[in-house]
ROSE-879032 format. One record per residue (C-alpha): residue number from 1; x, y, z. Coordinates in steps of 0.1 Angstrom, whole numbers. Example, Ala and Ser with C-alpha at 12.3 -4.5 7.8 and 13.67 -1.06 7.14 Angstrom:
! residues 2
 num  east north    up
   1   123   -45    78
   2   137   -11    71
***
This chain:
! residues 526
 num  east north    up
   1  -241   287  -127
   2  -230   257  -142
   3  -200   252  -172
   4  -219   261  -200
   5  -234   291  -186
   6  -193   300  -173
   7  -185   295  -213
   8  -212   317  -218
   9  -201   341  -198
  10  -168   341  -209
  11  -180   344  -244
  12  -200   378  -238
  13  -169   391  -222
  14  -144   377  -250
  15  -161   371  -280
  16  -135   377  -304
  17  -108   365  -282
  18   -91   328  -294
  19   -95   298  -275
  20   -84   269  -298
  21   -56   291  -312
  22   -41   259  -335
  23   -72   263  -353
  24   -81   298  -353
  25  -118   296  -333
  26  -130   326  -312
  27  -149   320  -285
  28  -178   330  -301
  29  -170   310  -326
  30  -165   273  -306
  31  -198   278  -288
  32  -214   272  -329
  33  -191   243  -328
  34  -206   234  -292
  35  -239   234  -309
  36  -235   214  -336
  37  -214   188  -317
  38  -249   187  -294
  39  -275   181  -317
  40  -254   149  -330
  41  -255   137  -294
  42  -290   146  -291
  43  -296   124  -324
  44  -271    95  -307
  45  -294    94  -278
  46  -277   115  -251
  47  -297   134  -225
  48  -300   151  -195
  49  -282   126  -166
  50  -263   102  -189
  51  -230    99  -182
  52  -211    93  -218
  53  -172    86  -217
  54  -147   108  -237
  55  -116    92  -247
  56   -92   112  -266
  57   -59   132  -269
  58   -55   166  -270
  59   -77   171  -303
  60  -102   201  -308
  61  -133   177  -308
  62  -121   171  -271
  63  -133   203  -254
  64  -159   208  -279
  65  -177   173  -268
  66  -175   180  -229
  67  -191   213  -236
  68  -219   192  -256
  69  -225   169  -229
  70  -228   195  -205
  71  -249   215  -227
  72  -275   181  -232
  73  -276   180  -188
  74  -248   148  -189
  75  -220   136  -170
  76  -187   132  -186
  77  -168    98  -182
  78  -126   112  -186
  79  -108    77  -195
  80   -71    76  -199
  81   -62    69  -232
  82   -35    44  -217
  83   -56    16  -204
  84   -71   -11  -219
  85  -100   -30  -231
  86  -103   -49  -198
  87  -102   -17  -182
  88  -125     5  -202
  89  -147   -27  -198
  90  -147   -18  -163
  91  -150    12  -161
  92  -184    15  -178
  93  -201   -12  -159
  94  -188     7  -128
  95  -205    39  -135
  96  -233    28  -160
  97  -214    45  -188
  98  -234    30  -224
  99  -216    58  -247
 100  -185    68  -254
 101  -168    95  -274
 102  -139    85  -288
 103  -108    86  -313
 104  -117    57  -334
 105   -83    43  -331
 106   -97    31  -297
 107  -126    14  -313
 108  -131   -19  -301
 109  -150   -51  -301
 110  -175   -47  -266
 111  -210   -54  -260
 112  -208   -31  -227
 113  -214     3  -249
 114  -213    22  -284
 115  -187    44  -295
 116  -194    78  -312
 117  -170    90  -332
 118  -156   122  -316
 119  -134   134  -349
 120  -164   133  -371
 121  -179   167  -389
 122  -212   175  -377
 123  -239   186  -392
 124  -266   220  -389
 125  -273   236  -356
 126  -308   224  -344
 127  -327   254  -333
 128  -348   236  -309
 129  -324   217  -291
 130  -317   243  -257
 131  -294   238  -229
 132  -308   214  -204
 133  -315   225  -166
 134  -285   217  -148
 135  -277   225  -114
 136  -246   240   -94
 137  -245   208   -77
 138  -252   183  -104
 139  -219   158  -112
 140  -201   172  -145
 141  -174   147  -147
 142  -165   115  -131
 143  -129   103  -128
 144  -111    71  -121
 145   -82    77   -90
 146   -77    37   -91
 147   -97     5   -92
 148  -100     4  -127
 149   -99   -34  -126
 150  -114   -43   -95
 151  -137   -21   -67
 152  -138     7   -87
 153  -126    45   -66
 154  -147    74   -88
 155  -144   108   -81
 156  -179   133   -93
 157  -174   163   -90
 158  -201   189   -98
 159  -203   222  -115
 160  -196   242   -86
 161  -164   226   -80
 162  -155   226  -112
 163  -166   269  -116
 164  -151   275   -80
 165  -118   259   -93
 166  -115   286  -119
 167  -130   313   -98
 168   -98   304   -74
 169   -73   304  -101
 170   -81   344  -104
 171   -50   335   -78
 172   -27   337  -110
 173   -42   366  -121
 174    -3   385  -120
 175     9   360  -143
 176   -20   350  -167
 177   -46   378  -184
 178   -69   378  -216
 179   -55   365  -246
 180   -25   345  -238
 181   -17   314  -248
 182   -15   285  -226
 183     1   255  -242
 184   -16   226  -240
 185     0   195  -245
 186    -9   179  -209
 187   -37   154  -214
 188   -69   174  -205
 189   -83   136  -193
 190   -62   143  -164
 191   -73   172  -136
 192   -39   190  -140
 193   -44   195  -180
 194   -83   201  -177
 195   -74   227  -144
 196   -52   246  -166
 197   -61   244  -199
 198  -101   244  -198
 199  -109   260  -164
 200   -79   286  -160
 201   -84   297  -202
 202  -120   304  -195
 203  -114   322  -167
 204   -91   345  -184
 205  -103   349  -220
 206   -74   333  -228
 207   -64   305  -254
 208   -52   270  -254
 209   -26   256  -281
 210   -34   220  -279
 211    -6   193  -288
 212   -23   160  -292
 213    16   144  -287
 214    45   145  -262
 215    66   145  -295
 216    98   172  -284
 217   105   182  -317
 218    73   193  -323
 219    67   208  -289
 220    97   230  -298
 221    83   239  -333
 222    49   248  -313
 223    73   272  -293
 224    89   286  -323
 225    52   293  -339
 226    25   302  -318
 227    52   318  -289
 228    30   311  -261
 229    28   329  -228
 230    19   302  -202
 231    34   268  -203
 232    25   242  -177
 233    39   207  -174
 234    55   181  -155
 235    89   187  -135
 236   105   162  -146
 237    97   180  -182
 238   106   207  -170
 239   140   192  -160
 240   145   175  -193
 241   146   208  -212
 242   167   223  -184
 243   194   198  -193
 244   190   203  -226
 245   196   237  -226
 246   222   233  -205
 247   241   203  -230
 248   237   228  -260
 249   253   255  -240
 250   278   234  -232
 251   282   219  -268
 252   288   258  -277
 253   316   265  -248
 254   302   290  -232
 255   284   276  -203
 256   313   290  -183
 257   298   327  -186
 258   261   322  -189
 259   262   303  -156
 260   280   330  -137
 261   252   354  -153
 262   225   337  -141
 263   235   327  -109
 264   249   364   -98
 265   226   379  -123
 266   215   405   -94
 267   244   416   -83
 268   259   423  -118
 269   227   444  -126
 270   236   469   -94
 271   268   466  -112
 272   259   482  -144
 273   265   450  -162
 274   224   440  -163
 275   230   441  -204
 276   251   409  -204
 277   227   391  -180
 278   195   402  -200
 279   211   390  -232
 280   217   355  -221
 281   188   351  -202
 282   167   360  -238
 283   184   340  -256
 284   177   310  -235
 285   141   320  -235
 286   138   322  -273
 287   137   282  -269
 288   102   291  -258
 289    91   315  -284
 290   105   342  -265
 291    73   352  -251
 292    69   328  -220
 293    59   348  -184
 294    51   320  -168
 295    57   280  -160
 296    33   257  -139
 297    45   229  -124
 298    17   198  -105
 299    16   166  -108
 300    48   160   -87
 301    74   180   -66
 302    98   200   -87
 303   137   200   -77
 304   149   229   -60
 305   175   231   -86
 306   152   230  -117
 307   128   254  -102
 308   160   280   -92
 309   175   276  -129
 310   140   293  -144
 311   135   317  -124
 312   173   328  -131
 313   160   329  -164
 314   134   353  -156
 315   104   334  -154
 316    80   333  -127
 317    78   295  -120
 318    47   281   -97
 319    44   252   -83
 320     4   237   -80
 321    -7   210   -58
 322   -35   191   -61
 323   -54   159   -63
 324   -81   150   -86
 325  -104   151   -57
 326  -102   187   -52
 327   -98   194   -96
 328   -66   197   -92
 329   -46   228   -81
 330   -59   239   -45
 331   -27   251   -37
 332    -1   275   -52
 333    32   288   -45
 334    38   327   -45
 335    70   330   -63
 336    78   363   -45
 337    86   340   -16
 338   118   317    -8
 339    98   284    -6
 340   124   258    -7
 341   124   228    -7
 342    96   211   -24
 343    70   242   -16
 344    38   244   -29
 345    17   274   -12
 346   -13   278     3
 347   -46   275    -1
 348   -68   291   -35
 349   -94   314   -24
 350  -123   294    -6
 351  -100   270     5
 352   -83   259    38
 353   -59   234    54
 354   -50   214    85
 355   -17   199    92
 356   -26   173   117
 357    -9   144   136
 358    25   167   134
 359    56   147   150
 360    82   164   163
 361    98   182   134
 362    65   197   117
 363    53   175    97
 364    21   160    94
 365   -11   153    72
 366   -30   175    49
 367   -65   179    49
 368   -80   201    32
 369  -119   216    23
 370  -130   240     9
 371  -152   250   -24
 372  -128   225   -46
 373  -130   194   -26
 374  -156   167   -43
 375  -187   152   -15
 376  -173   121   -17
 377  -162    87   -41
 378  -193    73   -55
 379  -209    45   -44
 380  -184    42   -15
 381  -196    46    16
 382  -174    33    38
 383  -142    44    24
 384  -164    81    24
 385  -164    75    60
 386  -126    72    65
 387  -118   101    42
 388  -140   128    53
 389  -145   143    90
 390  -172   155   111
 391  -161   188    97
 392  -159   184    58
 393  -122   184    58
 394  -108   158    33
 395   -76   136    44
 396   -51   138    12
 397   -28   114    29
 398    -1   133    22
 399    27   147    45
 400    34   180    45
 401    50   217    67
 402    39   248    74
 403    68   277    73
 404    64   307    89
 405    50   325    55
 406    23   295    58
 407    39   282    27
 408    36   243    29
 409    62   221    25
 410    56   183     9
 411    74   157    26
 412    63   127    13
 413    32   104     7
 414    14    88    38
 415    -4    63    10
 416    15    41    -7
 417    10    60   -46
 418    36    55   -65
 419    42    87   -84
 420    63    82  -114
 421    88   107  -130
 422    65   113  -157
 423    38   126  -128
 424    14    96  -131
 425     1    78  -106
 426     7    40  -104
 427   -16    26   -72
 428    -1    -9   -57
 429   -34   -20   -46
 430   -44   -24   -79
 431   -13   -44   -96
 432   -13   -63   -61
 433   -47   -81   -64
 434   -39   -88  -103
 435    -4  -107   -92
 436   -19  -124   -64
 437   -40  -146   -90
 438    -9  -158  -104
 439    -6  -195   -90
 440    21  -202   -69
 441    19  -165   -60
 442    16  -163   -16
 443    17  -129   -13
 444    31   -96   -34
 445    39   -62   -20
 446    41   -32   -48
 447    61    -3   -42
 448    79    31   -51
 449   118    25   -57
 450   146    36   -76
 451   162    18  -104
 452   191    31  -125
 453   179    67  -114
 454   143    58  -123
 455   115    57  -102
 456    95    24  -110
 457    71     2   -93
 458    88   -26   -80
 459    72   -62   -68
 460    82   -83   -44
 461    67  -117   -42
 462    64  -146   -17
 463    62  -177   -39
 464    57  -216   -34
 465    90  -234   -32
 466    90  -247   -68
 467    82  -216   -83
 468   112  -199  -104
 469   121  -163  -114
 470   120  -173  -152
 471    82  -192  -146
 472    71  -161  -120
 473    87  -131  -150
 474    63  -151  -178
 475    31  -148  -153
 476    35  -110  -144
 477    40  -103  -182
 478     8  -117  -189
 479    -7  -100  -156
 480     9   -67  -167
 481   -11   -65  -198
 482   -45   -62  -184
 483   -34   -28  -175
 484   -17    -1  -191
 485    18     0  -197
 486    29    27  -176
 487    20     6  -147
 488    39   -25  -152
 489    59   -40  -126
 490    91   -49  -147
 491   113   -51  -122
 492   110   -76   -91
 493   128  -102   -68
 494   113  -128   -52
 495   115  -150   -20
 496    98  -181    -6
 497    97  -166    26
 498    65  -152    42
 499    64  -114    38
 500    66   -94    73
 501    30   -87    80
 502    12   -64   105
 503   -11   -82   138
 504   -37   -73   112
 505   -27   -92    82
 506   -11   -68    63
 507    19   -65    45
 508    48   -39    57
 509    59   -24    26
 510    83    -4    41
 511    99   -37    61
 512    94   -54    23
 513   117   -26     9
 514   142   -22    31
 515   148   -61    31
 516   154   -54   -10
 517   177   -31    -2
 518   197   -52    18
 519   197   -76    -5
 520   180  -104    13
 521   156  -113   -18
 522   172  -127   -52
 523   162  -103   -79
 524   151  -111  -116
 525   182  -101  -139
 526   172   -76  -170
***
């Protein structure tokens, strides 16, 4: 099988059900919009192996093109709408991307492809055009994990990972059923939104609200409206409207009793008093629509605390983990089990883990194989070599426990990604090699720190002895804007002193950091 014959599946089961429930189309109805959408790719030259770039926010015409591609036999490109020209540049000599599909309010000036249009109405279904012949094992998308501006690090991965990734979410299948809503405001260019609001709708029958903007106010008025069942995010979103909540209780004076309800709502149920507990907790929940069963968390640990003051609130919360080398969630907490702190699960179904190198408290790296797990980064054999065993098993260079309900347990990041509060990925490689063009520059080491209660990436450089902070802040502004602005490195100290370095050349980042935090490099003042 491969992803249009799962949507055609899904529509002979669900025909009438909604899946882009902003806009009213049945399922039935969006494969007519598939169609169309591929007989104008057809006529813009796409065929069966072409890769073609989508690049757009959470719009209908989004899910509508990648269903076109696939239906035409092609690979889909996801770009991040946050980058820029340099890097889309890149990114489509790196993979021999000559189309994109696009918002044209990222239409630029480039001689390294053509842009289609991706909001524009199309035209008749052409009853000749067929899907094309594609394979289980053929590459359906290609992501970008880092590199966008130098060696490039792609991920394909094919149909069956892609099918088997929704086969495994039948995991969920307590919590999610046909014809729910999942809101979808996550960017589906990223393997968390696409996970959950492509591959986990189709599974179901279910339908996706899609929210083009990260806009609160009208993420609440999308709550009030369409009342949706399933919400995934962020955590630190997820903490965000926690506190808001929690101010506006506040604000009304009666925090006082509504915490004592929640936290001891148990015990005042066997009490007899389970009416005062239920009427506070569905109140709260009316800032979802009232109708919300169930909250996904990925993209970064929740806090205990966040993910405790839910599930007083009578919601089931999960927490995912997964990387966009195995699309997304491979594992996921039960929530009928005390998993604290920082828990994510186990394994989906046709999926398995090793902890390995364990030191004496537990903890050690992931791998992890299984039906999810991509064959490898493309065109990179030799980091393909490090990654991947003799076995198949797949190093996620993450830390991690095991408890004795063979829940694990994250305990922090072996690489060096920088995960930001917002759940994106920031990779210091990347920023590293930009800075260290900057003339005067020695060395730079990039890094996860917190500033003001913010986690940023932070520089430190090694700099000739005429260079000053004022000269070296005006070079790294200029550097910063060949990427994207989450990324930035806006913070930074610097030192004329050699970095400490490893016998193999290398700089110790974690020697780097704790030197900053001893105050042993003079910082740039904000």
């Amino acid at each position: 099988m491969n992803m249009y014959q799962l949507l055609e599946k899904t529509v002979a089961t669900y025909p009438d059900n909604l899946f882009l429930v902003r806009e009213g189309v049945t399922y039935s109805g969006f494969v007519d919009l598939v169609k169309r959408r591929a007989a104008e790719l057809a006529a813009a030259g796409v065929e069966r192996g072409m890769i073609v770039g989508v690049l757009s926010h959470n719009i209908p015409q989004f899910p509508i093109t990648l269903f076109a591609i696939w239906y035409l036999g092609g690979t889909a490109l996801l770009l991040d709408t946050n980058l820029t020209p340099f890097e889309y540049d890149n990114m489509m000599t790196s993979t021999d991307c000559h189309i994109v599909c696009a918002e044209k309010s990222f239409f630029y000036k480039t001689d390294k492809f053509k842009f289609f249009d991706i909001t524009q109405k199309d035209g008749a279904i052409n009853p000749e055009l067929k899907p094309a012949p594609v394979e289980t094992l053929d590459v359906a998308t290609m992501s970008f994990t880092s590199g966008s501006t130098g060696t490039p690090k792609i991920v394909p991965l094919t149909h069956f990972n892609l099918i088997e990734c929704a086969n495994s979410l039948d995991d969920m299948r307590d919590w999610i059923g046909p014809g729910d809503i999942m809101y979808g405001f996550l960017p589906m260019y990223h393997i968390f939104g696409f996970a959950v609001e492509l591959l986990a709708t189709l599974h179901y029958g279910a339908g996706v609200l899609l929210q083009p903007t990260v806009n609160p106010k009208e993420i609440l008025e999308d709550f009030k409206t369409y009342r949706p069942h399933v919400i995934p995010a962020v955590p630190r979103l997820f903490e965000v409207i926690r506190n808001r909540i929690i101010d506006t209780i506040k604000s009304q004076k009666k925090w006082w009793i509504a915490s004592i309800a929640l936290k001891y709502g148990k015990f005042l149920e066997k009490i007899g008093l389970g009416f005062v507990v239920h009427n506070i907790q569905d109140k709260v929940r009316a800032v979802f629509g009232g109708r919300a069963r169930v909250l996904i968390a990925g993209g970064a640990a929740t806090k205990p605390e966040v993910e405790t003051f839910y599930e007083r609130l009578g919601l089931t919360f999960i927490q995912g983990y997964g990387l966009t080398e195995t699309v997304g969630p491979i594992c996921i907490s039960k929530p009928s089990k005390k998993r604290f702190p920082f828990a994510f699960g186990g394994p989906t179904t046709n999926n398995d883990c090793e902890i390995r190198d364990k030191n004496e408290d537990g903890v050690g790296v992931l791998w992890l194989r299984g039906h999810q797990v991509f064959g490898g980064y493309l065109n990179n054999p030799d980091t393909n070599s490090v990654v991947f065993d003799e076995r198949g098993f797949f190093n996620t260079g993450d830390m991690v426990t095991m408890d004795k309900n063979g829940e694990l347990h994250f305990a922090g990041r072996k690489k060096q990604v920088i995960v930001l509060d917002s759940g994106k990925n920031v990779y210091p490689n990347e920023l590293e090699a930009l800075f260290m063009e900057i003339p005067g520059v020695k060395n730079v080491a990039v890094f996860e720190h917190r500033v003001k209660n913010k986690t940023v990436a932070y520089g430190v450089f090694s700099v000739d002895d005429d260079m000053t902070l004022e000269r070296l802040a005006a070079a790294v502004a200029m550097a910063n804007k060949k990427v994207a602005s989450y990324k930035w490195v806006t913070h930074f100290a610097m030192t004329t002193d050699e970095l400490p370095m490893t016998s193999t050349q290398k700089v110790k980042h974690h020697v780097v950091r704790q030197n900053l935090i001893d105050g042993k490099y003079p910082t740039r003042k904000e």
